[in-house]
C-alpha positions as CSV (number, residue, x, y, z in Angstrom):
1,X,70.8,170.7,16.4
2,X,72.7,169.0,13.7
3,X,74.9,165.5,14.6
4,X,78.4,165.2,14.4
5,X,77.6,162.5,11.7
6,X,75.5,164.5,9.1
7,X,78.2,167.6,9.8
8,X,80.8,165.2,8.8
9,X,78.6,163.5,5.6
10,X,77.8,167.0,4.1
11,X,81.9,167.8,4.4
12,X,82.4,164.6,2.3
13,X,83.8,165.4,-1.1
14,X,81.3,164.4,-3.8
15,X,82.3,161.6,-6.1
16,X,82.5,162.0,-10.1
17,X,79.1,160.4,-10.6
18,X,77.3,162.9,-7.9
19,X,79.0,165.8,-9.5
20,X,77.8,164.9,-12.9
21,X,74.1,164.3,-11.8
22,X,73.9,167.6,-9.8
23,X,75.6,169.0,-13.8
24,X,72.4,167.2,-15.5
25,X,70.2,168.8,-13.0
26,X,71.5,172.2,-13.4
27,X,71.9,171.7,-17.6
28,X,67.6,170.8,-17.2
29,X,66.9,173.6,-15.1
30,X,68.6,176.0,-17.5
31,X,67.3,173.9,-20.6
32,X,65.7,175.9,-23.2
33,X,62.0,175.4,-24.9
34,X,61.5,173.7,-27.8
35,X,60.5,176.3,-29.9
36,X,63.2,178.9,-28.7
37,X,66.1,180.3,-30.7
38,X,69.3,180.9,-30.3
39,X,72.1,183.6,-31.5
40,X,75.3,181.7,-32.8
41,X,77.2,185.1,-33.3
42,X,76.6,185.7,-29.9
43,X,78.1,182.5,-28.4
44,X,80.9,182.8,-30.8
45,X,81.6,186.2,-29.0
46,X,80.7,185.2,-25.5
47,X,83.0,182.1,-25.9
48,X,85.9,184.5,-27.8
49,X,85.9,181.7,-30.6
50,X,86.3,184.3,-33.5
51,X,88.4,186.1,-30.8
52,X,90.8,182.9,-30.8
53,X,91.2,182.8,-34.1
54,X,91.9,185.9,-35.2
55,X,94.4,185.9,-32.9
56,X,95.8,182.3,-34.8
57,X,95.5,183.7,-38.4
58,X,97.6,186.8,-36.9
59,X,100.2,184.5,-35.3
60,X,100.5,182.0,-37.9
61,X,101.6,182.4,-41.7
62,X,99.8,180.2,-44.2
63,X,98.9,176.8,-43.1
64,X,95.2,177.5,-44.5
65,X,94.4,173.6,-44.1
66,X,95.7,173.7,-40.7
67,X,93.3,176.6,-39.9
68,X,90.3,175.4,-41.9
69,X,90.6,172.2,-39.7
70,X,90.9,174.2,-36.3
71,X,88.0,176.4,-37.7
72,X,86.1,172.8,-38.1
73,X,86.8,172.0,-34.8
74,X,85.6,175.0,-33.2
75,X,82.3,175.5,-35.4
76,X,81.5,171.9,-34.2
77,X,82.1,172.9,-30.4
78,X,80.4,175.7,-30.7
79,X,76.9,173.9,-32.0
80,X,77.6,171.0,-29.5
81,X,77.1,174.1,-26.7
82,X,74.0,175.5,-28.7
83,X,72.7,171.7,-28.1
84,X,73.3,170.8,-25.0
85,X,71.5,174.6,-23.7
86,X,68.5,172.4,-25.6
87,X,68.9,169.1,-23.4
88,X,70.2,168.0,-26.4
89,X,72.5,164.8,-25.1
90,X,75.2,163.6,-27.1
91,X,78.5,162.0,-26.4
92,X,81.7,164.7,-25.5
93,X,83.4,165.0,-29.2
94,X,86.8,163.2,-28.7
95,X,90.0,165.7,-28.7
96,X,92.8,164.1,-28.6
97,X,95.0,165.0,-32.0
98,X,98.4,164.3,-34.1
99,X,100.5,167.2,-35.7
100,X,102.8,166.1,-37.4
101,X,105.2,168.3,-40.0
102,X,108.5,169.4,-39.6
103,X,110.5,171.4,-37.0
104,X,109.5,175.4,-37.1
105,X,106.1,174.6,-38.9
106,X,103.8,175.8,-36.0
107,X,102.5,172.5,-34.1
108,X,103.4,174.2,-30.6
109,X,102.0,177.5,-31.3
110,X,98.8,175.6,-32.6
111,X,98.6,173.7,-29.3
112,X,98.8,176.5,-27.0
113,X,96.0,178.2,-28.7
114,X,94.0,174.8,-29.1
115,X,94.8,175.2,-25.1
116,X,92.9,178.6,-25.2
117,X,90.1,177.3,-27.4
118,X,88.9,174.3,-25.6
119,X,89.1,176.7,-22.4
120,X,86.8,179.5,-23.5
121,X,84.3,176.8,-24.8
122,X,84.4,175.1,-21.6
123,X,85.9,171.8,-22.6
124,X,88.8,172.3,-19.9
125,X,89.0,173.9,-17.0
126,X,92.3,175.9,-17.4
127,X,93.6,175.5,-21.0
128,X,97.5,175.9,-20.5
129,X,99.7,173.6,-22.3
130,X,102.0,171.1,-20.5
131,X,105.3,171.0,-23.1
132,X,107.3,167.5,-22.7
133,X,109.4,165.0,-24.5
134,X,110.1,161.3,-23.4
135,X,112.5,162.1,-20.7
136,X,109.8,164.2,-19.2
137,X,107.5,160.6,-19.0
138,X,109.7,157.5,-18.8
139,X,111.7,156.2,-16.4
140,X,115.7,155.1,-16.4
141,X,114.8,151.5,-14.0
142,X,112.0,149.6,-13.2
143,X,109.2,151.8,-10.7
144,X,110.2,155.5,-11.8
145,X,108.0,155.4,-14.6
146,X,104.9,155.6,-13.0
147,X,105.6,158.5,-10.9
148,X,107.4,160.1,-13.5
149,X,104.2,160.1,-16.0
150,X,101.7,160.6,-13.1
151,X,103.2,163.9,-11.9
152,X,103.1,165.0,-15.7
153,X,99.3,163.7,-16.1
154,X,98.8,166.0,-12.9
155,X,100.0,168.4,-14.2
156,X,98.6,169.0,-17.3
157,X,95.0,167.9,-16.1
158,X,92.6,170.9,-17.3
159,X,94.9,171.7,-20.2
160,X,96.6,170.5,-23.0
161,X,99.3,167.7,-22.5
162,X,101.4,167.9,-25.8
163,X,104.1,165.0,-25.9
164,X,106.7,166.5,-28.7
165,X,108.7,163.5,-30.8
166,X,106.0,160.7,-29.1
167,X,107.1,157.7,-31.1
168,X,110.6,157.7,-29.0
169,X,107.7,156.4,-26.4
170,X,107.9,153.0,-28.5
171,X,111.4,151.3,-29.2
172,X,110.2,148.0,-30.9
173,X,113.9,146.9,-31.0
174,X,113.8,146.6,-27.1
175,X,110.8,144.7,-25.6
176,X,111.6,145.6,-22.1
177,X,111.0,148.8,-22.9
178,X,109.4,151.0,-20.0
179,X,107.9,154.0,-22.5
180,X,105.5,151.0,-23.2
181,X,104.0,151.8,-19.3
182,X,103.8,155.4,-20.2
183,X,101.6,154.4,-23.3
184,X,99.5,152.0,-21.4
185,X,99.0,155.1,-18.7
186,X,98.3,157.1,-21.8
187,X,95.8,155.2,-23.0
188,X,93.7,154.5,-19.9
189,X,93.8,158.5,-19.3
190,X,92.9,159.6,-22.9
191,X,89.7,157.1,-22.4
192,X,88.9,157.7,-18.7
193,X,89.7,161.4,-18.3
194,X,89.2,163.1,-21.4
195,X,86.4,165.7,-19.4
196,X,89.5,167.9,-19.0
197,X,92.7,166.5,-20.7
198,X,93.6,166.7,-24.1
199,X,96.7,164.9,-25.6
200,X,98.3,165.9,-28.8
201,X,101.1,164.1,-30.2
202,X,104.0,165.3,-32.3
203,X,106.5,164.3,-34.4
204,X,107.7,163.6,-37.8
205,X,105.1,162.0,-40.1
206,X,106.7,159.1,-41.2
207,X,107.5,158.3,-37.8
208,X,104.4,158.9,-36.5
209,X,102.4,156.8,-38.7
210,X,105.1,154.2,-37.6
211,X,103.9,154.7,-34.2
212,X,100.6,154.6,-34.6
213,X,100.9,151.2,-36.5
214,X,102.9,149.7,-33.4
215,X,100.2,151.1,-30.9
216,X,97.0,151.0,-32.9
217,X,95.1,151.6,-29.4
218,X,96.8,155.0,-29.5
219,X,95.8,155.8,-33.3
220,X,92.3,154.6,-32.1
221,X,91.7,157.1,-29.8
222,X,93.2,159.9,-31.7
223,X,90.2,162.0,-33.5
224,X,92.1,164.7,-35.2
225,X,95.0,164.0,-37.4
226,X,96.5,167.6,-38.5
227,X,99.6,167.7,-40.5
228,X,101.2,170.7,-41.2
229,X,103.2,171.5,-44.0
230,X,106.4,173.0,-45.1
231,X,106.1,177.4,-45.7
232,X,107.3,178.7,-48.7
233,X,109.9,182.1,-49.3
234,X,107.2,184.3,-49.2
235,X,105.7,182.6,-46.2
236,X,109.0,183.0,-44.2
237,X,109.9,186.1,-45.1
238,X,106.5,187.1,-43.9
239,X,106.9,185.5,-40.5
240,X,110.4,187.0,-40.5
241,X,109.1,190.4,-40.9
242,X,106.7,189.6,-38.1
243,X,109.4,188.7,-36.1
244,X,112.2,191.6,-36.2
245,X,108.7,193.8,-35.6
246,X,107.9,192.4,-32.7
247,X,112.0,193.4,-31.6
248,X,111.8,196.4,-32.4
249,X,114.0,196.1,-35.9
250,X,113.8,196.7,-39.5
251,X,115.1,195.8,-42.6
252,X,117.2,198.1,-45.0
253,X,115.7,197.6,-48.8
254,X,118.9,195.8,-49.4
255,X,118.7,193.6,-46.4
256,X,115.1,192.6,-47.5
257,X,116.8,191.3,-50.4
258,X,119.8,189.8,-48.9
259,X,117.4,187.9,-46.1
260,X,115.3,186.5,-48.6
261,X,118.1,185.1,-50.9
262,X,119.3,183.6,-47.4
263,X,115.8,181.6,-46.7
264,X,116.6,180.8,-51.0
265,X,119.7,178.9,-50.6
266,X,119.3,178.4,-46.5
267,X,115.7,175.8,-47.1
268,X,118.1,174.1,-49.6
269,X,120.3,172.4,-47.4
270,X,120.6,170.1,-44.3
271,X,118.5,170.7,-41.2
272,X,116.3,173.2,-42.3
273,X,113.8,174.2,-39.5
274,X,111.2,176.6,-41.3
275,X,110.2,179.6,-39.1
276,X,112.8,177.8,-36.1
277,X,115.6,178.9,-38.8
278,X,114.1,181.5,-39.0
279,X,114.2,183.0,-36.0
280,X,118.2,181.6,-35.6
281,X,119.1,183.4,-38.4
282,X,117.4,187.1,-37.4
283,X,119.3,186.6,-34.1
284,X,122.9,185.7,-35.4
285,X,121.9,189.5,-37.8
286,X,121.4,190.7,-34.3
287,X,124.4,189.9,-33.2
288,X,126.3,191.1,-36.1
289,X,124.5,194.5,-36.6
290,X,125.3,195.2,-32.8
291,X,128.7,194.2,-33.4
292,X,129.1,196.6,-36.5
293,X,127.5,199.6,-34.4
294,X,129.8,199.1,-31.8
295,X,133.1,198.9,-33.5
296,X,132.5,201.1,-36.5
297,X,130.5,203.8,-35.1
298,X,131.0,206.4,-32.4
299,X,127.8,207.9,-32.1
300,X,124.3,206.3,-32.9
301,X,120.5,207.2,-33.2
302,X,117.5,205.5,-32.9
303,X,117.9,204.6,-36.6
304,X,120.8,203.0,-36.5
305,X,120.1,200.8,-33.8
306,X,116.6,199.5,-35.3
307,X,118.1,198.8,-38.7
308,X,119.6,195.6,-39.8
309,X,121.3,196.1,-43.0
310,X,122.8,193.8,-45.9
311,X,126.0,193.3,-44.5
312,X,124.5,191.9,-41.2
313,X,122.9,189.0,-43.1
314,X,125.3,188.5,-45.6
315,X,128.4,187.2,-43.2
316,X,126.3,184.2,-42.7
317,X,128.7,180.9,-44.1
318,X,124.8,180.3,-46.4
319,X,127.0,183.1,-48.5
320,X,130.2,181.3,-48.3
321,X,130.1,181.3,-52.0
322,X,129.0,184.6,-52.7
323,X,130.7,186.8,-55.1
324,X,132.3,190.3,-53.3
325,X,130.6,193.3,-53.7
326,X,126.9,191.2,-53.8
327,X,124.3,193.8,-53.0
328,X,126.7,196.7,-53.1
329,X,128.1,195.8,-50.0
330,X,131.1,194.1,-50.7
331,X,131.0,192.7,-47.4
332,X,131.5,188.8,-48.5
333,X,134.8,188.0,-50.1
334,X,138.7,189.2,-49.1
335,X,137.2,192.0,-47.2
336,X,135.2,190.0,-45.0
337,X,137.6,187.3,-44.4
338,X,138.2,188.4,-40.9
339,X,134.6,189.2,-39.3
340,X,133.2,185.6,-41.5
341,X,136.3,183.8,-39.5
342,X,134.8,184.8,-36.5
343,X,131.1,184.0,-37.5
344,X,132.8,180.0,-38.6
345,X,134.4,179.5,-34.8
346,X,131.4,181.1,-33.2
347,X,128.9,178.7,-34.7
348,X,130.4,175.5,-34.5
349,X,129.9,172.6,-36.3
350,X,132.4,173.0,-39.1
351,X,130.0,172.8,-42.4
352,X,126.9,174.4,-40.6
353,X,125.7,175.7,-37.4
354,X,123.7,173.2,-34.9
355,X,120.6,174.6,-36.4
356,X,121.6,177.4,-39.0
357,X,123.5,179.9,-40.1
């Protein structure tokens, strides 16, 4: 008969160091002979690495270096698995990374599949991506920090915690500071718990080189430095195409024309946000083209409510100094003084929109 006390000591949770002995055992138990072989194709398709990726050069335009490094990353993972089915030891490669670029240029999209990456290799145990700013992590008085970044650490354990704009953690200027708590708890997780939490930081990459200078523990334990890199018209055009697809939408031949002489003069001036403006401007076209079908026409097909035309694009103030009759449309000048009056009020800001337009 078994005794209250054993019953209750085979209950007990195991600790961390039981949990990785009982791993070892396991790993040698499964551990291949010397002179066996192994199919990498095949673990890059049981793992859905090439899966992954396709999936990344489908979702993002361009950013070749960006992808070659990710690539890199995964190839490396990949023969770290091959080893370890081996008994091959080595240390866990370190995770933690830095995007930095500017708004719109893909460094959340790249986390969240980094998130799906690390999780079909079996480098965390869930994958998902934890989205936060400083607000999310430090405190307004002293003692709410703590629990503040905690919760978030809980959080995103078994995924991807990516901390967006990460040198507002730092304010040199005030010593008292408590973001400097949040980086000290930072720190001590990145090196403690990185079995199943990766951090990547974000932000400008002036600013973050800035940061990393102040907190050289942080640039210490960062292993993967990725910036990424303004696109280009064709590149944006691209990912606008991509985008009014995915809605349902298309482009009239003139609209093509009139959307890309809009990214022309739009990446020219203040606050440019790459595919973010992007994706602003295709939905202020939205709004327009529904407002042009429902006030100028009293029966519609399927046609007319997929396309975006010329006129839908070229009310946008980035035409403010447009000559009438541009595109054949004539829809910018004195006989578009009235609907351009109401795109001005609507977006605010006087010169320019918050974002665009």
């Amino acid at each position: 008969m078994t005794s209250f006390k054993q019953s209750t000591a085979a209950n007990q949770p195991k600790s961390k160091e039981e949990e990785e002995e009982e791993e070892k055992k396991k790993r040698k138990a499964e551990q291949l002979d010397d002179d066996a072989v192994v199919d990498v194709k095949a673990e890059r398709k049981e793992t859905k690495t090439d899966e992954i990726l396709t999936a990344l050069d489908r979702d993002l335009i361009g950013l070749e270096m960006v992808k070659t490094r990710v690539r890199e990353i995964a190839d490396l993972l990949v023969i770290d698995r091959l080893r370890r089915k081996f008994g091959i030891e080595s240390h866990r490669p370190t995770l933690h990374m830095s995007f930095t670029g500017n708004p719109g240029t893909g460094k959340t999209t790249m986390a969240l599949r980094m998130g799906e990456l690390l999780n079909s290799l079996g480098y965390l145990s869930k994958g998902h991506l934890t989205h936060v700013t400083r607000d999310d992590l430090v405190g307004q008085y002293i003692g709410h920090t703590a629990p503040k970044t905690k919760e978030v650490l809980k959080r995103a354990r078994g995924g991807v915690l990516f901390i967006d704009e990460a040198y507002y953690l730092y304010r040199k200027e005030n010593e008292r500071d408590y973001g400097q708590e949040t980086i000290e708890m930072l720190l001590q997780i990145m090196e403690n718990d990185r079995e199943n939490l990766v951090v990547i930081l974000a932000g400008y990459k002036d600013k973050m080189d800035d940061f990393y200078t102040s907190n050289p523990g942080m640039g210490s334990r960062i292993a993967h430095h990725i910036d990424f890199p303004d696109f280009d018209v064709d590149e944006l055009m691209e990912i606008a195409k991509i985008m009014i697809r995915e809605e349902h939408y298309t482009f009239s031949d003139e609209a093509d024309g009139a959307f890309r002489e809009y990214i022309e003069r739009r990446i020219e001036q203040p606050r440019f946000s790459n595919a973010r403006s992007v994706r602003n401007a295709l939905e202020r076209a939205r709004l327009r083209q529904a407002s042009r079908v429902v006030n100028e026409m009293d029966e519609v097909g399927k046609e007319e409510l997929m396309r975006i035309d010329a006129e839908d694009i070229l009310q946008s103030r980035v035409f403010s100094d447009q000559d009438e009759g541009m595109y054949g449309q004539g829809v910018v000048g004195e006989g578009s003084k009235s609907q351009k009056s109401k795109d001005d009020a609507g977006d605010g800001n006087g010169g320019a929109d918050s974002d665009d337009d």
